[in-house]
C-alpha positions as a Markdown table, in Angstrom:
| # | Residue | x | y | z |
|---|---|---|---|---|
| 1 | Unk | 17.2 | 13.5 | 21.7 |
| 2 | Unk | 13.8 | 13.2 | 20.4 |
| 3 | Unk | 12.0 | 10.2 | 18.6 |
| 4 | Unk | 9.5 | 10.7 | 16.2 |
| 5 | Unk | 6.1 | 11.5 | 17.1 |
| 6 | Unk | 2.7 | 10.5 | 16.2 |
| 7 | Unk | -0.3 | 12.0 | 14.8 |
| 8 | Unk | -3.7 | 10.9 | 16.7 |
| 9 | Unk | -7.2 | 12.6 | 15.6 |
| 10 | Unk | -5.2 | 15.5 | 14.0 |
| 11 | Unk | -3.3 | 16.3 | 17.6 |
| 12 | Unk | 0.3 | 15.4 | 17.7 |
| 13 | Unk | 0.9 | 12.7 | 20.1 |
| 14 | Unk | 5.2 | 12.8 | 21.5 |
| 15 | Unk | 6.8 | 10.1 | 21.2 |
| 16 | Unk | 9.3 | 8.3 | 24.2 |
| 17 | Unk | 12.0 | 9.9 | 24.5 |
| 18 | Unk | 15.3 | 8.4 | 25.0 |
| 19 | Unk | 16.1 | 10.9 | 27.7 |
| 20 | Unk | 13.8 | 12.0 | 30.8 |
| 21 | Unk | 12.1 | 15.2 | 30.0 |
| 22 | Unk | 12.8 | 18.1 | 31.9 |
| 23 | Unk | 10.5 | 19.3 | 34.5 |
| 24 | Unk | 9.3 | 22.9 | 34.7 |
| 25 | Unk | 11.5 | 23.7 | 38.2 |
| 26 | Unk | 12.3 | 27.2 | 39.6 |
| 27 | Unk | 15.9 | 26.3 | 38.5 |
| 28 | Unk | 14.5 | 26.0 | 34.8 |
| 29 | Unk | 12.4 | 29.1 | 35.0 |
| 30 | Unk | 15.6 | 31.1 | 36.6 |
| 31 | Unk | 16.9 | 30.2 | 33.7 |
| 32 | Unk | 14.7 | 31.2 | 31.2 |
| 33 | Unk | 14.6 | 34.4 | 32.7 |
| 34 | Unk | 18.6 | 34.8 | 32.9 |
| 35 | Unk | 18.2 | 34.0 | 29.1 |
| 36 | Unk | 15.8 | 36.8 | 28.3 |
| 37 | Unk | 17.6 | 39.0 | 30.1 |
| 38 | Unk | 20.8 | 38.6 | 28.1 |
| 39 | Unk | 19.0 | 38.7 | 25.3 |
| 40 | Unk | 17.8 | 42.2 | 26.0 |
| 41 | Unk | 21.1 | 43.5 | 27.3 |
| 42 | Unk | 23.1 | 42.1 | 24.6 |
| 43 | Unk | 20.7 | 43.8 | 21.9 |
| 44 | Unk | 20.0 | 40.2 | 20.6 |
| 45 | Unk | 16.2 | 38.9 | 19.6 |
| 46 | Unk | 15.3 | 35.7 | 21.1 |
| 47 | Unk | 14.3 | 34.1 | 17.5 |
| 48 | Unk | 15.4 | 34.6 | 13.6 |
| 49 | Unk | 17.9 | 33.9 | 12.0 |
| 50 | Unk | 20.3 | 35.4 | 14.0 |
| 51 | Unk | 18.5 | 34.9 | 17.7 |
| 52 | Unk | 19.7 | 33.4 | 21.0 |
| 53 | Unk | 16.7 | 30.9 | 21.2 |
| 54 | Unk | 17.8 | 30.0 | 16.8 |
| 55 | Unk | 21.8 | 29.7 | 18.2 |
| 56 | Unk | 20.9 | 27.1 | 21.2 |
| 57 | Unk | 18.4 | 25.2 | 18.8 |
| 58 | Unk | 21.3 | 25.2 | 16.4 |
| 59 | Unk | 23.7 | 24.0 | 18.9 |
| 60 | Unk | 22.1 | 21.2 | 20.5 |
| 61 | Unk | 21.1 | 19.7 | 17.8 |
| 62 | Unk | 24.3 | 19.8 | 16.0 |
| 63 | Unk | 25.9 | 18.5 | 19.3 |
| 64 | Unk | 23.4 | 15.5 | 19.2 |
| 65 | Unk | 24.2 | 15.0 | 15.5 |
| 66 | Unk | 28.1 | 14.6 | 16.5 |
| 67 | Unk | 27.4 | 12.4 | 19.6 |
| 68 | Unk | 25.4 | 10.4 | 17.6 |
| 69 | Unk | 28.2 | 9.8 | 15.2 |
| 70 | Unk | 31.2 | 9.2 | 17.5 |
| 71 | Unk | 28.8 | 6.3 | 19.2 |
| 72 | Unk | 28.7 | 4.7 | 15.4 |
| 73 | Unk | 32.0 | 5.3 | 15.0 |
| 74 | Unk | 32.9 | 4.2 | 18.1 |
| 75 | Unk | 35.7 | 6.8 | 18.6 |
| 76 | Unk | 35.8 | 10.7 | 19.4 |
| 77 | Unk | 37.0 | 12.8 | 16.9 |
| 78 | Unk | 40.8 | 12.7 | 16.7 |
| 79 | Unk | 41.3 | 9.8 | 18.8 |
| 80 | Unk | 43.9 | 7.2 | 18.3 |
| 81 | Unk | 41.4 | 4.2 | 18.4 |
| 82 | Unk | 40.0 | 5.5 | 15.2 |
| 83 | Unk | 43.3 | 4.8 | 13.3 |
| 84 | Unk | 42.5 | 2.1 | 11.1 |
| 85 | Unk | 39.3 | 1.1 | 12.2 |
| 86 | Unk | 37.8 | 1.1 | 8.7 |
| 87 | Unk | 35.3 | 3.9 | 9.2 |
| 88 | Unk | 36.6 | 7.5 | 9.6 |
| 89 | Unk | 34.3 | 11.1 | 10.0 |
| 90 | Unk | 33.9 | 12.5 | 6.4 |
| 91 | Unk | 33.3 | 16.3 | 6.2 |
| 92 | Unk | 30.1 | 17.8 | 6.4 |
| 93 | Unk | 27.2 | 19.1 | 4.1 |
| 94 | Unk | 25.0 | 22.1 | 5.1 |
| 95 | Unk | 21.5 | 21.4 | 5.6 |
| 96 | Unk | 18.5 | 24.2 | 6.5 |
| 97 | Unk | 16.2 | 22.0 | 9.0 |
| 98 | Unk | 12.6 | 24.4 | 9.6 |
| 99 | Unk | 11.6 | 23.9 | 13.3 |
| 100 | Unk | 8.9 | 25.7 | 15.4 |
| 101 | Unk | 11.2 | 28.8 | 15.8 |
| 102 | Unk | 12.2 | 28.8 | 12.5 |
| 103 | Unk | 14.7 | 27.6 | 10.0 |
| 104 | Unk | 18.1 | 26.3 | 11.3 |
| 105 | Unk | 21.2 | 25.8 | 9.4 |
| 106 | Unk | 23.1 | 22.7 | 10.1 |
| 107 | Unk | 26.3 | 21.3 | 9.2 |
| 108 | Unk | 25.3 | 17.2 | 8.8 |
| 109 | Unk | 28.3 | 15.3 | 10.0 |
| 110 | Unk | 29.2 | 12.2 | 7.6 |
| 111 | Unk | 31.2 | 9.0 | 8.2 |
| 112 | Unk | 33.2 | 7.9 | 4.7 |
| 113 | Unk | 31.2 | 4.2 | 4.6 |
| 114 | Unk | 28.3 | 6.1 | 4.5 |
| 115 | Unk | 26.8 | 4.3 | 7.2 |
| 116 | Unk | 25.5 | 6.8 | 9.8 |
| 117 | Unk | 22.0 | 7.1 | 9.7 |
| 118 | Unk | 21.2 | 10.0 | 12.6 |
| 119 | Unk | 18.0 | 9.8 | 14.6 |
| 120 | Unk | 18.4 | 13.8 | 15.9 |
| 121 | Unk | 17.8 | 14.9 | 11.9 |
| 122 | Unk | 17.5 | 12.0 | 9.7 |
| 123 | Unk | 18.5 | 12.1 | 6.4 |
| 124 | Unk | 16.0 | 13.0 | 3.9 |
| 125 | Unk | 14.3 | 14.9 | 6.6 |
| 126 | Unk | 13.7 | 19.0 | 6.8 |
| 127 | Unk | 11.2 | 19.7 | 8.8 |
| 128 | Unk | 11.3 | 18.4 | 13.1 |
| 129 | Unk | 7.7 | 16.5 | 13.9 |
| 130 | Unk | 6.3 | 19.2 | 15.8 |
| 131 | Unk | 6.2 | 21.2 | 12.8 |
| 132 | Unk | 4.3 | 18.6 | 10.8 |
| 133 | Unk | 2.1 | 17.6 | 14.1 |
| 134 | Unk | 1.2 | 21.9 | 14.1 |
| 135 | Unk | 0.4 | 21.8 | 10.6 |
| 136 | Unk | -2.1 | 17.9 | 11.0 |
| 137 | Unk | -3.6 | 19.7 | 14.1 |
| 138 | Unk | -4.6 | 23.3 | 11.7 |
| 139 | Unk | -5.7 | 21.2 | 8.7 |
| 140 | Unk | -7.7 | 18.9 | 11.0 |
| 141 | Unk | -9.5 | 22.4 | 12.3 |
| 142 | Unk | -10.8 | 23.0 | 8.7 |
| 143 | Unk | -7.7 | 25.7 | 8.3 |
| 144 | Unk | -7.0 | 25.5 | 4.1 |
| 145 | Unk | -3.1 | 24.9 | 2.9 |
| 146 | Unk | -3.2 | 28.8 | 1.9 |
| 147 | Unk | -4.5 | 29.5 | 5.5 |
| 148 | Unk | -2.1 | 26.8 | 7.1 |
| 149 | Unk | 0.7 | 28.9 | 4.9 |
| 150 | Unk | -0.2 | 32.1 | 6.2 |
| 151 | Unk | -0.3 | 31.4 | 10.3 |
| 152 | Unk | 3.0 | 29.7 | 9.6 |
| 153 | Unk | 4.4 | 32.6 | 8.4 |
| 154 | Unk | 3.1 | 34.7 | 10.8 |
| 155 | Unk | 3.9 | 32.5 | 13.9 |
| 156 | Unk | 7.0 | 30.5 | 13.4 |
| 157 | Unk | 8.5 | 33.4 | 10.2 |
| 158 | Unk | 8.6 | 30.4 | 8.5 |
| 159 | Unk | 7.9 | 30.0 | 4.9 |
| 160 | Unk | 6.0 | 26.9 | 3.6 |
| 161 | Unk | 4.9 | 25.9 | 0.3 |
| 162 | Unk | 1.3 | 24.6 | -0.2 |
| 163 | Unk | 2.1 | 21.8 | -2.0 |
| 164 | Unk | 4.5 | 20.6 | 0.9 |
| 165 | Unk | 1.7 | 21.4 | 3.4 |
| 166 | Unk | -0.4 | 19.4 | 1.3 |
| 167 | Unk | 2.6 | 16.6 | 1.2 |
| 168 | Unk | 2.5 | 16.7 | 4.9 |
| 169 | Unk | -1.1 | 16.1 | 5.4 |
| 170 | Unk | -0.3 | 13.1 | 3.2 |
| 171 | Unk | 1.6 | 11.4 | 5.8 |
| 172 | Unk | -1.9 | 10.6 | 7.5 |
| 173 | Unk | -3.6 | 9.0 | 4.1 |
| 174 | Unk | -1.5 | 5.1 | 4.9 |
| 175 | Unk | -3.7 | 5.3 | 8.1 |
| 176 | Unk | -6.8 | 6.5 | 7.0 |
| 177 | Unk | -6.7 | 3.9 | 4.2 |
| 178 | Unk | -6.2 | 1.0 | 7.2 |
| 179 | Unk | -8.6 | 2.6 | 9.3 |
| 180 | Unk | -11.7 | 2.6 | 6.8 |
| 181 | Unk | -10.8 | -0.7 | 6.4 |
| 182 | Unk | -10.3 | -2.5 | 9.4 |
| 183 | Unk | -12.3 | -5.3 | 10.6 |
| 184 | Unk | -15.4 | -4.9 | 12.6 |
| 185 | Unk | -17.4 | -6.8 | 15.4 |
| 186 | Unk | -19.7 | -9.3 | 14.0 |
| 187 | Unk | -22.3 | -7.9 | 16.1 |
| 188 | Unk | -23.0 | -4.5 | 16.9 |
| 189 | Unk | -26.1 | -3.2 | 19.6 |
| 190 | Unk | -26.8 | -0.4 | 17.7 |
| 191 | Unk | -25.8 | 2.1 | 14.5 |
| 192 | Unk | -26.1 | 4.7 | 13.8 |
| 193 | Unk | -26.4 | 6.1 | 10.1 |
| 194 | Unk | -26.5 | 10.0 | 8.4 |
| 195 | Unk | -25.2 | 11.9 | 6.0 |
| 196 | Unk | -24.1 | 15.3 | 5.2 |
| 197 | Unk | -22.9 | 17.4 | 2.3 |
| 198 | Unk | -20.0 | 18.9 | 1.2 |
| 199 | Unk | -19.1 | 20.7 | -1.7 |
| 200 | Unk | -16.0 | 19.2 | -3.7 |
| 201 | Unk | -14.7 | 19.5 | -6.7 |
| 202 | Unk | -14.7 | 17.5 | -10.2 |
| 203 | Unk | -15.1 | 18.3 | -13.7 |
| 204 | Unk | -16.8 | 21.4 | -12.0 |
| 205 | Unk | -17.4 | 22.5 | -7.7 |
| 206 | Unk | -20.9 | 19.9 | -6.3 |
| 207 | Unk | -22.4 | 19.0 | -3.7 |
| 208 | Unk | -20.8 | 15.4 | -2.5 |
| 209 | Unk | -23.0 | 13.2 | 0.0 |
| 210 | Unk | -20.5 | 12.1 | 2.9 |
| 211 | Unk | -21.7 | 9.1 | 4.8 |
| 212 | Unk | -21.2 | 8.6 | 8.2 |
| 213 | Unk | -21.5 | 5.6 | 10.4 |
| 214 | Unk | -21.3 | 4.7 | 14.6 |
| 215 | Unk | -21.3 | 1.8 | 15.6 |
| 216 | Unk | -22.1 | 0.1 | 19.6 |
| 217 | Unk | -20.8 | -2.8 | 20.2 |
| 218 | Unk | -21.9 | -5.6 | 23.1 |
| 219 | Unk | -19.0 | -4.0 | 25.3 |
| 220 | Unk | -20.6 | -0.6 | 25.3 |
| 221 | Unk | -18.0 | 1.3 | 22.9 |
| 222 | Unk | -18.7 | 3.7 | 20.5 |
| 223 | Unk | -16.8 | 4.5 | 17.5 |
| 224 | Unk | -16.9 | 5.9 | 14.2 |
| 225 | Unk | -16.6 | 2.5 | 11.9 |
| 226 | Unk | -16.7 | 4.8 | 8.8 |
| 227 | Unk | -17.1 | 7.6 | 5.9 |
| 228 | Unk | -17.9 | 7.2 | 2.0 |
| 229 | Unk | -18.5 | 10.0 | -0.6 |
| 230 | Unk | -21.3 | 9.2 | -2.6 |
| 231 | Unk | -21.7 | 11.1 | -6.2 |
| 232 | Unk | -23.5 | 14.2 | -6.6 |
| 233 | Unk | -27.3 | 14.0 | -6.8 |
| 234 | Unk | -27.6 | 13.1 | -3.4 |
| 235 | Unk | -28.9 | 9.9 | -1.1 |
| 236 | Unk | -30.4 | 7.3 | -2.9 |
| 237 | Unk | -30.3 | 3.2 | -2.5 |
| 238 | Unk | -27.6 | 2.4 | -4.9 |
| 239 | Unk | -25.1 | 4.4 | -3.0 |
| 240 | Unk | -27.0 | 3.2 | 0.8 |
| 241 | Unk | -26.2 | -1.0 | -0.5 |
| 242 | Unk | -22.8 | 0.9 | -1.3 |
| 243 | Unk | -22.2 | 1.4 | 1.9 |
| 244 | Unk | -23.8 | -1.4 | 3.6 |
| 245 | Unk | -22.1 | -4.4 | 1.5 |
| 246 | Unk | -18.6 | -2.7 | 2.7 |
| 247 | Unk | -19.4 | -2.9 | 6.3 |
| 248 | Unk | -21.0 | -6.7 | 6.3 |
| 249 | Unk | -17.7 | -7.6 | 4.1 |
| 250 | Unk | -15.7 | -6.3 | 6.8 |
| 251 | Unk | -17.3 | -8.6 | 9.3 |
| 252 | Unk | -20.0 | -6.9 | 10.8 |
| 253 | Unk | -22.5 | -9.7 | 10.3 |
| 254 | Unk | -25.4 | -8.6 | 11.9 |
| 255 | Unk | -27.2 | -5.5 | 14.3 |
| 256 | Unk | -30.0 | -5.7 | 16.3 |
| 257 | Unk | -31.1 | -2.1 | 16.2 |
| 258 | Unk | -30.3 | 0.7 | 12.9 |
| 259 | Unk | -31.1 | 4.3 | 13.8 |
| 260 | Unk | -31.3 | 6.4 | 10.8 |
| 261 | Unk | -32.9 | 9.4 | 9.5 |
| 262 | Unk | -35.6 | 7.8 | 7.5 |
| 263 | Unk | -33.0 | 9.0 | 4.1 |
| 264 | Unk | -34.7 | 7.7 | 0.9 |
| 265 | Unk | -33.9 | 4.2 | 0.4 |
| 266 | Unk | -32.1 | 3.5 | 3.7 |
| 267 | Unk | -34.6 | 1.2 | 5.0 |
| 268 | Unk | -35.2 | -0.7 | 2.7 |
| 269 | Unk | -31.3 | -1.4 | 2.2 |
| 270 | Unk | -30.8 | -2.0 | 6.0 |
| 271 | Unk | -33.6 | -4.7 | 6.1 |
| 272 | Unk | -31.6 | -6.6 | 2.5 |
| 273 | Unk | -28.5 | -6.2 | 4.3 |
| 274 | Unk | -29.5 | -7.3 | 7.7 |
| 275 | Unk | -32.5 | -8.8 | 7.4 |
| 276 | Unk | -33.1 | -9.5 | 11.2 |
| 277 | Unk | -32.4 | -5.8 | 12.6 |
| 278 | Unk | -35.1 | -3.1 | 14.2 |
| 279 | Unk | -34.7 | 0.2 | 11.9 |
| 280 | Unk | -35.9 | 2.9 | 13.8 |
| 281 | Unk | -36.5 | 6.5 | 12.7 |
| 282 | Unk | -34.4 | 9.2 | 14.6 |
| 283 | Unk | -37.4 | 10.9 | 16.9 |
| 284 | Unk | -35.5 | 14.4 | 16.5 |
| 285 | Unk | -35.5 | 14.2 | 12.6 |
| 286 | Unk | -38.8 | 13.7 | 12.6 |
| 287 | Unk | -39.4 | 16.2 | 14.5 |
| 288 | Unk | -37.7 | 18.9 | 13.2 |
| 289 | Unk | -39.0 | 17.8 | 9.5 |
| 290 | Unk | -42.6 | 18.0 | 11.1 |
| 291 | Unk | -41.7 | 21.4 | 12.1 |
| 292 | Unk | -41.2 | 22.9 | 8.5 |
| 293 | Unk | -45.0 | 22.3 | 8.0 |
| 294 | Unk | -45.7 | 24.4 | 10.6 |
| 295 | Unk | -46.1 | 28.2 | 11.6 |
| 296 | Unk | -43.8 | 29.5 | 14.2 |
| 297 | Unk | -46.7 | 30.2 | 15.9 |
| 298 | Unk | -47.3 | 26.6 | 16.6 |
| 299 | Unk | -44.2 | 25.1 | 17.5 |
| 300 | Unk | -44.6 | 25.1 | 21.2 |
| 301 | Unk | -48.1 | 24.1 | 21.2 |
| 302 | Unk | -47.3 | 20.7 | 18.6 |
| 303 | Unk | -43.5 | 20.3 | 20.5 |
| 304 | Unk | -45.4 | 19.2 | 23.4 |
| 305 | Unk | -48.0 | 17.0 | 21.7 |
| 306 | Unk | -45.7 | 15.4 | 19.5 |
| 307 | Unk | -43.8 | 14.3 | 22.7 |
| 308 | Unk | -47.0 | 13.3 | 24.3 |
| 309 | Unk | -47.1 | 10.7 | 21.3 |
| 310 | Unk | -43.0 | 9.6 | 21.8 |
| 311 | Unk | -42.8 | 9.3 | 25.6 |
| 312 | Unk | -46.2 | 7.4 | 25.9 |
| 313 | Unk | -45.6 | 4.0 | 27.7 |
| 314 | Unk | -46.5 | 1.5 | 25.2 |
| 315 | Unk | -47.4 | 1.6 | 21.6 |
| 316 | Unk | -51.3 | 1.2 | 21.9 |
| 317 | Unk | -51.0 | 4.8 | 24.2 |
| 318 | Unk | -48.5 | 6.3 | 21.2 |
| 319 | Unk | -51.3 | 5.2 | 18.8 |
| 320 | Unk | -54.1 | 6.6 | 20.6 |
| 321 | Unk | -52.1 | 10.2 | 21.1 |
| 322 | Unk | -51.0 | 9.8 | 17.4 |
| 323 | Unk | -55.0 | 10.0 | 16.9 |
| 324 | Unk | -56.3 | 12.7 | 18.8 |
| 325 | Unk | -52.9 | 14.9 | 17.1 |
| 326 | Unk | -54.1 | 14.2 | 13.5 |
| 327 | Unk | -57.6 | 14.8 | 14.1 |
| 328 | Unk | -56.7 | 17.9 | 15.7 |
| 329 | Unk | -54.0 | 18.9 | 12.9 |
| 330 | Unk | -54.9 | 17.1 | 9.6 |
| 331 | Unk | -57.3 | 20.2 | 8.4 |
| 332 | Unk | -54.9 | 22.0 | 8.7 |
| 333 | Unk | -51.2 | 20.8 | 8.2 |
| 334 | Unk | -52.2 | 17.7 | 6.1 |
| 335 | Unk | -48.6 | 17.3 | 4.8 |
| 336 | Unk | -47.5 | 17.3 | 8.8 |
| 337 | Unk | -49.8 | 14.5 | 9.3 |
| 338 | Unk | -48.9 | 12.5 | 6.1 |
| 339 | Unk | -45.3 | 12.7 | 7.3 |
| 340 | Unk | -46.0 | 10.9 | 10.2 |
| 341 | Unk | -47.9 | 8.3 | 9.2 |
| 342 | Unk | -45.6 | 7.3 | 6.1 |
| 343 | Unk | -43.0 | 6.9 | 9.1 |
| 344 | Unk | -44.4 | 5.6 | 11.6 |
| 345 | Unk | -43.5 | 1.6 | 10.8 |
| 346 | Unk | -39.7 | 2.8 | 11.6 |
| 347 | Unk | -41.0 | 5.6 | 14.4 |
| 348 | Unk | -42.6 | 3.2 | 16.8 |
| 349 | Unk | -40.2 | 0.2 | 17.8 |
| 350 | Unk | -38.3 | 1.9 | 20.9 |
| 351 | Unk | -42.2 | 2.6 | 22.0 |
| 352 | Unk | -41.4 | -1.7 | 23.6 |
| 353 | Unk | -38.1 | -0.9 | 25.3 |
| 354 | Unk | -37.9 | 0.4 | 28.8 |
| 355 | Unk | -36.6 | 4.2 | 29.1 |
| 356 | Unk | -32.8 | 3.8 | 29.4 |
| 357 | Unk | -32.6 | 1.7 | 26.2 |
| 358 | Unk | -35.0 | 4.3 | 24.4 |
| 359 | Unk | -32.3 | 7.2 | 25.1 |
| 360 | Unk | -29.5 | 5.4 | 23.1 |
| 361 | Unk | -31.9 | 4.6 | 20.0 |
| 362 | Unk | -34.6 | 7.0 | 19.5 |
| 363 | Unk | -32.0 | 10.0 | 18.6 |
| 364 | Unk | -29.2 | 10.3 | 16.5 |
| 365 | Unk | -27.6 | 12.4 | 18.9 |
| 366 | Unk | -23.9 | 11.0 | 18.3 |
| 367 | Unk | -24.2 | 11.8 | 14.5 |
| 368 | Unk | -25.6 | 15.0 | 14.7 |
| 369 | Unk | -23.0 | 15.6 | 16.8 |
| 370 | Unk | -20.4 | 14.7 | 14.9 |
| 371 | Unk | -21.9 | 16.3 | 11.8 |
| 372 | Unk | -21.7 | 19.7 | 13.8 |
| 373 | Unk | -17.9 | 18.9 | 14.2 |
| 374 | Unk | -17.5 | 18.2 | 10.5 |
| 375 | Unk | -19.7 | 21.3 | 9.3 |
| 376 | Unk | -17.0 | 23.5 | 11.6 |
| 377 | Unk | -14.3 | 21.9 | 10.2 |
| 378 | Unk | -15.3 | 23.0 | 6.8 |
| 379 | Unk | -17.1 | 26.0 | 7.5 |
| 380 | Unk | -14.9 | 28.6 | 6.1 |
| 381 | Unk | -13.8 | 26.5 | 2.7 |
| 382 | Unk | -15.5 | 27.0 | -0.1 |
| 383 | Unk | -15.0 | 23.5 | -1.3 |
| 384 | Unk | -12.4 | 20.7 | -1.4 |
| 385 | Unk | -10.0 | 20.0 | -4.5 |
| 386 | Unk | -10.9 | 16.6 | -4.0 |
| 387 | Unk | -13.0 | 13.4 | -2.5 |
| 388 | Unk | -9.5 | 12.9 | -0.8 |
| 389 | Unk | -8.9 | 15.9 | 0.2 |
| 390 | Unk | -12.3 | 15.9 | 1.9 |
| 391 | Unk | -12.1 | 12.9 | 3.7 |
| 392 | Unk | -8.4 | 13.7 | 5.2 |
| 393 | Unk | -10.6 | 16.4 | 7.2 |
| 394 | Unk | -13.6 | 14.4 | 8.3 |
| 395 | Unk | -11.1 | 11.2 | 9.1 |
| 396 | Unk | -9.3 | 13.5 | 11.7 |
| 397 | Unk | -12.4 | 15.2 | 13.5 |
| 398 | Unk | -13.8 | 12.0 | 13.6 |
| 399 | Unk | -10.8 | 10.8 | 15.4 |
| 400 | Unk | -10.2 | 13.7 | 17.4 |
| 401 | Unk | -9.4 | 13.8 | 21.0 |
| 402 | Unk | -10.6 | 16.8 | 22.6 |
| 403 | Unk | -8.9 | 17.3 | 26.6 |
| 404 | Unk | -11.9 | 18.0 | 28.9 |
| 405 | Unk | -14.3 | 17.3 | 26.4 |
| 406 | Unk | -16.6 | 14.3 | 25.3 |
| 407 | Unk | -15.4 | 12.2 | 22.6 |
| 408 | Unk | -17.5 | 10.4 | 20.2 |
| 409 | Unk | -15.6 | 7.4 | 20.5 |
| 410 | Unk | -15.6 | 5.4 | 24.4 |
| 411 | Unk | -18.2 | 3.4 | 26.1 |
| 412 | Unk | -21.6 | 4.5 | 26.9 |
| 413 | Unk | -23.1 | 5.6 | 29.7 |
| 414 | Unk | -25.2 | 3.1 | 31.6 |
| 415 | Unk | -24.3 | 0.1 | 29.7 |
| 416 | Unk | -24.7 | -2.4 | 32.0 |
| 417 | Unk | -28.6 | -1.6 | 31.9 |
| 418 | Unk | -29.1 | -1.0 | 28.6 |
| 419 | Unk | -27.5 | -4.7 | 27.8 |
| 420 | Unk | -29.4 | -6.3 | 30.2 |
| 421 | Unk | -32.5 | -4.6 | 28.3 |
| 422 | Unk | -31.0 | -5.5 | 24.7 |
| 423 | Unk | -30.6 | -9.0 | 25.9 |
| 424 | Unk | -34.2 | -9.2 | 27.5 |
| 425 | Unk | -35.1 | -8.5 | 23.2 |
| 426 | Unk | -32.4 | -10.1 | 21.7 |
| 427 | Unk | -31.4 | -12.5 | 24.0 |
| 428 | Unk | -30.2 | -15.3 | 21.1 |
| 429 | Unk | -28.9 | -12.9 | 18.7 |
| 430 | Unk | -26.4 | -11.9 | 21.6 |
| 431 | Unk | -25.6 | -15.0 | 23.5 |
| 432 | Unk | -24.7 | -16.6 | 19.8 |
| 433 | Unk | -22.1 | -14.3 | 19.2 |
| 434 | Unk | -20.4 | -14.6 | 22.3 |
């Protein structure tokens, strides 16, 4: 018998079992294949309605359904101890259960008190977990409730409704709700701030601003502390303090360093929100908004002197490059130029840390990758019914565990060095929130 699983990052996670699971021996694969074998000389499919794998599905379960009842009756059926116990078996009722192999008719056993609650199929219940945990998985890959409906159908020959698809995905709202709302460190090393768009639907189909945040804390761990839809329009300060004021009033109190993309009105919300914190300017933003001023053939040639200017040693070499590049470049990219020089306050602040703390906060690498996880996810919709709707999906790539992959969530790489760089910096800041 099988408890009820649980749904992790949009991958269904069993849960303990009351029984050992069954190990995948020669004696377990002989019979598999003696199975098949009947199946095929009997004439019989292995699935359907009327298939061997359906009957055995059928069977144990409605043998764990009686066991389960003669150990809350306390008496198998027909024995004298039952005789005035003052609970006796009660019939049946049919119930249609739809499971990975399909749908599976059931006689539900009933005791006449009305006491029996069964753990195999409880009541209430028509669908086993691991159909729920397939269909949290396919939504969490971006796969719409027709699309969901449709490999469902083809796969397991079972027949689902959208609207209980979309009650299924439900089941994960409770702990997105506590998730986006849980409390946070005090003090984080570093966050990491973007935004992308998605189109959703209103009084008519827009394009929503989703907000995304990472968060490094003093152990080294990175997580995704949280996502807001702003209103159509797109970034702007109002909706930045938004955002902000939620993360403060869940307790994070104070960062030493921001790393955003230089968004309109983003720094100057940081600095009211934490007044004490480095913003810095993501280096691959910049570049790559540098880039659209250019011809293509350019790129190479002002790739390498823009990284001339953010690899120099110290910020009077970064300023001296930055020189010689404009002269060279203002003629004739003066926008280029301008960019630069309207962001270079937030550019130039890793310039004073040594290398390995430069890495974690002169890119935006995590975001941008998670924001390429999030644009696959919703790739192929054409938009979402609703903010909620939307955020189901980004809440479960966010969260998503990927086998043999690298997560966004865990502890950095190196740590050890780059706190021992933070503190050299920060030192107070960091030993008062211990």
């Amino acid at each position: 018998m099988v408890s009820r699983g649980t749904e992790t990052g949009g991958e269904l996670v069993p849960a303990a079992r009351s029984v050992p699971v069954v190990a995948d021996s020669s004696e377990m694969r002989d019979w598999a294949e003696q199975l098949v074998a009947r199946a095929r000389s009997e004439g019989i499919e292995l699935t359907g309605d009327n298939g061997l794998l359906t009957a055995m599905v059928r069977q144990v379960l409605q043998t764990g359904l009686n066991v389960e009842l003669a150990e809350h009756l306390g008496y198998q059926p027909y024995a004298a101890e039952g005789r005035g116990s003052g609970n006796n078996r009660n019939g049946s009722y049919p119930k249609t259960v739809t499971t990975e192999i399909g749908q599976v008719e059931i006689e539900m056993p009933r005791d006449r008190l009305g006491t029996f609650e069964p753990a195999t199929i409880p009541k209430h219940v028509r669908r086993l977990d691991g159909l729920s945990g397939n269909v949290i998985s396919l939504y969490a890959k971006g796969m719409t409730t027709g699309d969901i409906q449709t490999h469902l159908a083809e796969i397991y020959d079972t027949e689902i409704s959208r609207e209980t698809i979309s009650k299924i995905t439900d089941q994960i709202v409770d702990d997105m709700t506590a998730w986006q709302h849980r409390p946070l460190e005090p003090l984080y090393a570093v966050l990491l701030i973007d935004c992308i768009v998605v189109k959703i639907r209103g009084s008519q189909v827009a394009n929503r601003p989703v907000y995304v945040a990472i968060g490094v804390d003093l152990e080294g761990q990175r997580d995704v502390l949280g996502l807001w839809v702003g209103p159509s329009g797109g970034e702007g300060a109002k909706q930045w303090a938004t955002m902000l004021t939620e993360l403060r009033n869940r307790g994070l109190a104070d960062a030493l360093i921001v790393c955003c993309d230089g968004l309109k009105g983003l720094p100057e919300s940081i600095r009211a929100t934490w007044p004490d914190a480095t913003v810095q300017t993501c280096v691959v933003h910049l570049v790559r908004n540098t880039l659209r001023y250019v011809s293509k053939k350019y790129w190479s040639t002002i790739t390498r002197e823009m990284r001339e200017i953010y690899t120099a040693p110290s910020l009077p070499a970064a300023e001296a490059r930055f020189a010689e590049f404009a002269e060279q470049w203002r003629d004739l990219y003066p926008a280029m130029i301008a960019s630069w020089e309207s962001s270079w306050n937030e550019f130039v602040p890793f310039l004073e840390f040594p290398p390995e703390l430069r890495k974690v906060v002169y890119t935006t690498n995590a975001i941008e990758s998670l924001n390429a996880r999030f644009r696959r996810a919703v790739r192929h919709r054409g938009h979402f019914p609703n903010e909620q709707a939307a955020l189901k999906v980004l809440y479960l790539v966010a969260n998503q565990q990927r086998p043999n992959r690298s997560d966004l969530v865990g502890r950095v790489s190196g740590w050890k060095q780059i706190l021992n760089a933070l503190t050299i910096h920060y030192g107070e800041r960091i030993t008062a929130s211990y």
